[in-house]
DSSP file (Angstrom, degrees, kcal/mol; ACC not computed):
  #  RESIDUE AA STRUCTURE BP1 BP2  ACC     N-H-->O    O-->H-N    N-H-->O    O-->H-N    TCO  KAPPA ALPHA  PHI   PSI    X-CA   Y-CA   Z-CA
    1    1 A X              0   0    0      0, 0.0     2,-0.4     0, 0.0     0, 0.0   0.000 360.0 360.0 360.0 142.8    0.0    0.0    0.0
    2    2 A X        -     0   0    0      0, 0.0     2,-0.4     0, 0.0     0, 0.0  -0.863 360.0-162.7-113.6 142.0    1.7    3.4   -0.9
    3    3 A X        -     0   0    0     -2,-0.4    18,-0.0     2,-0.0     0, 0.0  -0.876  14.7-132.4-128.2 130.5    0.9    6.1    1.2
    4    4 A X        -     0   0    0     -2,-0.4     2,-0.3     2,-0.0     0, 0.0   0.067  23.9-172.6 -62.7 176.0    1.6    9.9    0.2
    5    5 A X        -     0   0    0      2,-0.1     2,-0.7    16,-0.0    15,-0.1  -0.679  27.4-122.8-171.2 127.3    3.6   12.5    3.3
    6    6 A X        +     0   0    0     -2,-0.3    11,-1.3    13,-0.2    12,-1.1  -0.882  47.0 149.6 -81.3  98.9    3.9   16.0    2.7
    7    7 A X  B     -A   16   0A   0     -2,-0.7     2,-0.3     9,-0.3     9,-0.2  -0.858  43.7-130.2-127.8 155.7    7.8   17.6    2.8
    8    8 A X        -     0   0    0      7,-1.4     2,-0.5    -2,-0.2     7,-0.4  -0.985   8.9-157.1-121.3 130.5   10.0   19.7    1.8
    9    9 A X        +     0   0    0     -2,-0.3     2,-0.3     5,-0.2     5,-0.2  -0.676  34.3 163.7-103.8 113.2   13.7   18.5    0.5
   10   10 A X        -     0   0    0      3,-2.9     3,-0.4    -2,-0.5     5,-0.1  -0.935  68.8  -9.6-143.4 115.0   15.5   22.0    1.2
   11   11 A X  S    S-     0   0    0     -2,-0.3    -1,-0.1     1,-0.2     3,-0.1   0.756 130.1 -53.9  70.1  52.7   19.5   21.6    1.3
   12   12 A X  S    S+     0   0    0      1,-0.1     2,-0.5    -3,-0.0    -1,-0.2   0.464 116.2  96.7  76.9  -6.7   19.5   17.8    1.2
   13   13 A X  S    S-     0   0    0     -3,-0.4    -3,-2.9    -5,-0.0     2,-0.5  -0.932  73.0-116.0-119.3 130.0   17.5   17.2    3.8
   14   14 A X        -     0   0    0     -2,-0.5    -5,-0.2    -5,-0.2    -3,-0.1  -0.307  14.5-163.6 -32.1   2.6   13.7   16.4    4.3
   15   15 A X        -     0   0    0     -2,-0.5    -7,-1.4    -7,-0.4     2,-1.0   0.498  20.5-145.3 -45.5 104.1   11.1   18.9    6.4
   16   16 A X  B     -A    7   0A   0     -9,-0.2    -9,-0.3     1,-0.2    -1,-0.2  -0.690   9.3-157.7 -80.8 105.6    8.2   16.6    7.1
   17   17 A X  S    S-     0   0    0    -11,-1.3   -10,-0.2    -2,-1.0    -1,-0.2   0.921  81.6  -4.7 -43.7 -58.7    5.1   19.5    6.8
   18   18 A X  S    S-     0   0    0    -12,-1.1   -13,-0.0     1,-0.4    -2,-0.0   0.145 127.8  -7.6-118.2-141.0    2.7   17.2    9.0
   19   19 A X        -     0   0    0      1,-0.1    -1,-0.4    -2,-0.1     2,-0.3  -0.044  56.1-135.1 -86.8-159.2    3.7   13.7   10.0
   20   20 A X        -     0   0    0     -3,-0.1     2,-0.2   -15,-0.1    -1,-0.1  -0.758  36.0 -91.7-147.1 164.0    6.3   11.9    9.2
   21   21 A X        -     0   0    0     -2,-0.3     2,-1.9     1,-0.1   -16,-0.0  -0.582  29.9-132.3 -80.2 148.2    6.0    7.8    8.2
   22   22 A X        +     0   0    0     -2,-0.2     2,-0.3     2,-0.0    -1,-0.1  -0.467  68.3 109.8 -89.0  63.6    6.5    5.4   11.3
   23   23 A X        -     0   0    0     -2,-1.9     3,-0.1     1,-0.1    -2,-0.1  -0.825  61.9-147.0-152.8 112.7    9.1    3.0    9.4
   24   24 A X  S    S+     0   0    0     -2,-0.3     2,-0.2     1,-0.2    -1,-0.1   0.538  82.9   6.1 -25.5 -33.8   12.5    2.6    9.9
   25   25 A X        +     0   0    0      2,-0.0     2,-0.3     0, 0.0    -1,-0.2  -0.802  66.5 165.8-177.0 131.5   13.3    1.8    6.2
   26   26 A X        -     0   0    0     -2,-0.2     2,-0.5    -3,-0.1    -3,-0.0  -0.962  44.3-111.9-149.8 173.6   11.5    1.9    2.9
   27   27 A X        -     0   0    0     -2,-0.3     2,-0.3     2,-0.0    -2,-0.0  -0.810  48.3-157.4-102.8 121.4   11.8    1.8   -0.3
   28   28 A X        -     0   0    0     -2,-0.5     2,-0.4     2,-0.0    -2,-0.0  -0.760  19.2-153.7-105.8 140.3   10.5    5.6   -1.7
   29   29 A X        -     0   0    0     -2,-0.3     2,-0.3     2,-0.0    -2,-0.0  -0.936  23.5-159.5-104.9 145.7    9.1    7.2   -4.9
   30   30 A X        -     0   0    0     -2,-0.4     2,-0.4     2,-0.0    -2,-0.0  -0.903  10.9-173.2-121.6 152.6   10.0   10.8   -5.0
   31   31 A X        -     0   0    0     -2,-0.3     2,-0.7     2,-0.0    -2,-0.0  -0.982  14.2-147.9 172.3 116.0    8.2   13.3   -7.1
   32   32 A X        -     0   0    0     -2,-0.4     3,-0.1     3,-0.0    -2,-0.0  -0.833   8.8-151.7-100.5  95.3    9.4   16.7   -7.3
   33   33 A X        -     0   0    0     -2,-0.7     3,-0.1     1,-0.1    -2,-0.0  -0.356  44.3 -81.1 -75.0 163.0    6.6   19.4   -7.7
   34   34 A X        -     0   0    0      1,-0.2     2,-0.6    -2,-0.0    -1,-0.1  -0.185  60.6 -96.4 -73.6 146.1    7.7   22.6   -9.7
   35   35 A X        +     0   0    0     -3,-0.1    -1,-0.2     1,-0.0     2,-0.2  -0.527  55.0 173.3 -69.5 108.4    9.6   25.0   -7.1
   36   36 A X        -     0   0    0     -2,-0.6     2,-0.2     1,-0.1    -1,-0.0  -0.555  39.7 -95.9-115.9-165.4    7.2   27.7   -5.5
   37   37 A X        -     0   0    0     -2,-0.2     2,-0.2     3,-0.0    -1,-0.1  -0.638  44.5-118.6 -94.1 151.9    7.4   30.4   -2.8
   38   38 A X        -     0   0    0     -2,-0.2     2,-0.4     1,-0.0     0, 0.0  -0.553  43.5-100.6 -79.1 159.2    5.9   29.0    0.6
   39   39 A X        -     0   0    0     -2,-0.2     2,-0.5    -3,-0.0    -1,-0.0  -0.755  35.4-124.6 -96.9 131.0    3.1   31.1    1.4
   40   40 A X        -     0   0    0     -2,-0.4    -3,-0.0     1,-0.0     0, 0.0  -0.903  11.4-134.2 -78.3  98.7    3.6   33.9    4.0
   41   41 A X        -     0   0    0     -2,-0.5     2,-0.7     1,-0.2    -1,-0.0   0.206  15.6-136.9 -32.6 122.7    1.5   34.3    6.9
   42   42 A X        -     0   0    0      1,-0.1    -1,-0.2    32,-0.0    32,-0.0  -0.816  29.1-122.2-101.3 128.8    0.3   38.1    7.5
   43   43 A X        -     0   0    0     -2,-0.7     2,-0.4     1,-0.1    -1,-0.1  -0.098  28.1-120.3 -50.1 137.3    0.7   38.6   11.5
   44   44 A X        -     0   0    0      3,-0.0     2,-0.2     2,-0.0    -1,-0.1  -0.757  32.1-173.6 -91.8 144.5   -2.7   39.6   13.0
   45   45 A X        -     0   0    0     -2,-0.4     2,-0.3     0, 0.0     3,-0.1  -0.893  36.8 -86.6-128.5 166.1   -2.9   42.7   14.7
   46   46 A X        -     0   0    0     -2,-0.2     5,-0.0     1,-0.2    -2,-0.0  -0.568  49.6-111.1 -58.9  91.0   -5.6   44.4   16.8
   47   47 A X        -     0   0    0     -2,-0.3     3,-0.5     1,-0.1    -1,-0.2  -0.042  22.6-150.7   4.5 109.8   -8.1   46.5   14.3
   48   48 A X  S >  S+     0   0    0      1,-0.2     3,-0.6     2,-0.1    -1,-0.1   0.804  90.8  71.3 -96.0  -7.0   -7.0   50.1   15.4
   49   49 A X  T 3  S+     0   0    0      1,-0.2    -1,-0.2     3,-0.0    -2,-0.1   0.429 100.2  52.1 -54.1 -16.1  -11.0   51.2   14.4
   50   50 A X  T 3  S+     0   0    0     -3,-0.5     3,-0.4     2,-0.1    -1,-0.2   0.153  72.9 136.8-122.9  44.1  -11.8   49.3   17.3
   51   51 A X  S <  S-     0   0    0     -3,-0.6     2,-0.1     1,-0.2    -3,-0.1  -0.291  75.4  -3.7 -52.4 134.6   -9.9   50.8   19.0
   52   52 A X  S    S+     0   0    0      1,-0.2    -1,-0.2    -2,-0.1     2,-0.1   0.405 105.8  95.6  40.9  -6.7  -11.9   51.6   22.7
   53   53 A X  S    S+     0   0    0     -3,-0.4     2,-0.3    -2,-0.1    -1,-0.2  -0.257  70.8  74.4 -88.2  33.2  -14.9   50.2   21.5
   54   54 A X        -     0   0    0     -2,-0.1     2,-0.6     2,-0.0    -4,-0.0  -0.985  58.6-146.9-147.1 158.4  -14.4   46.4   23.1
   55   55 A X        -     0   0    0     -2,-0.3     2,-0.2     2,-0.0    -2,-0.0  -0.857  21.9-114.9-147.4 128.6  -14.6   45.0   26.2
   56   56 A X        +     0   0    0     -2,-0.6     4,-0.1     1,-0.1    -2,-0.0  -0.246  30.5 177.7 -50.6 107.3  -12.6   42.2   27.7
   57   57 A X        +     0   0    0     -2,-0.2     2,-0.2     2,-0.1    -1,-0.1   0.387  63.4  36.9-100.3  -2.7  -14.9   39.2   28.4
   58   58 A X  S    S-     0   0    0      1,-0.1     2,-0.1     0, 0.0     6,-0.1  -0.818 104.2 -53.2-150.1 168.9  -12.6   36.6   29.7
   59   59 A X        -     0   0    0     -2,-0.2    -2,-0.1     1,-0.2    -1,-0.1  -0.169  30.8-167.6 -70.2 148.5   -9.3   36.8   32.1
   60   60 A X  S    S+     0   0    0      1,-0.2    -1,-0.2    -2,-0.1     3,-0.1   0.535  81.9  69.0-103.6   1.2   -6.6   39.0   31.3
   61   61 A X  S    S+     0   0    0      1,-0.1     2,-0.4     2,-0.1    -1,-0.2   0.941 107.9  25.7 -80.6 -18.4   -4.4   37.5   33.6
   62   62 A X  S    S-     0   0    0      1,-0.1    -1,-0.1    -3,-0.0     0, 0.0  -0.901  92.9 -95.2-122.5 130.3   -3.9   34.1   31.8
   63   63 A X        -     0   0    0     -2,-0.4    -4,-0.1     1,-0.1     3,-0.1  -0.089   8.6-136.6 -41.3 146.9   -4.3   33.3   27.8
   64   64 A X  S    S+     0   0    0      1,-0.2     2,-0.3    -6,-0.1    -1,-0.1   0.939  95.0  25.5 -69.3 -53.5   -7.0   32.1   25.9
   65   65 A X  S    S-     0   0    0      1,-0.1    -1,-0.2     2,-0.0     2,-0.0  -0.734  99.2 -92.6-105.4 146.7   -4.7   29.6   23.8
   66   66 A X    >>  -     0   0    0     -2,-0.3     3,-1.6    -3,-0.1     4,-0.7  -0.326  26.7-111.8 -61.5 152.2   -1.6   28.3   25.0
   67   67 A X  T 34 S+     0   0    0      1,-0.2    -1,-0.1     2,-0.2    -2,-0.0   0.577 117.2  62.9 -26.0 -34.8    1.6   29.7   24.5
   68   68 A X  T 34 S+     0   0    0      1,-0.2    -1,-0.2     3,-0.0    -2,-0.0   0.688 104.9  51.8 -68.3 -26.7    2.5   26.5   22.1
   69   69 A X  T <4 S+     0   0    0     -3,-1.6    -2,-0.2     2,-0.1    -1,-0.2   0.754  84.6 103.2 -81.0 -31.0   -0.4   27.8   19.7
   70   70 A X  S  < S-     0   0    0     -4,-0.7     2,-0.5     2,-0.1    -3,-0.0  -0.208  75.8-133.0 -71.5 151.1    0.8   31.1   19.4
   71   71 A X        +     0   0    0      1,-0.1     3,-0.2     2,-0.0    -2,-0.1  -0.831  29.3 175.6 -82.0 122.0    2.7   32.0   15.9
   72   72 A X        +     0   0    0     -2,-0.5    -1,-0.1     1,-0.1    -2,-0.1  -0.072  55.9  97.2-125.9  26.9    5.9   33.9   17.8
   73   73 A X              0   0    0      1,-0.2    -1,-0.1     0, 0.0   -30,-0.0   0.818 360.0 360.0 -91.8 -21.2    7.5   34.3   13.9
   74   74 A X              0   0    0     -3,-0.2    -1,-0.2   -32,-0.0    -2,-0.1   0.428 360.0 360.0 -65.1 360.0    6.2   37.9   13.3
């Protein structure tokens, strides 16, 4: 049974995008799609037109989402 994995082969080396195959050794087809830009993620910020108009429902001492969710590349 073949199953497909989503990578990128970037200076010899593999990036597994999602997960990675659970096998020690296999025999691979590889299949090169045409080279494009990875897509870049626009940071959110905080609407400044609602600006004063909002009101904080939940604690501000602690996150909503964890620190592990948050994007910290912008």
């Amino acid at each position: 049974m073949l199953k497909s994995y989503e990578a990128i082969y970037e200076n010899g080396k593999i990036v597994w995008l999602v997960d990675r195959p659970s096998v020690h050794s296999a025999r691979v087809v590889v299949t090169v799609l045409a080279e494009t830009l990875l897509p870049t993620t626009k940071c959110r910020t905080f609407p400044t037109e609602l600006a004063g108009t909002v009101q904080i429902l939940g604690d501000i001492v602690s996150p909503i989402i964890d620190g592990e969710d948050w994007d910290r590349s912008c």
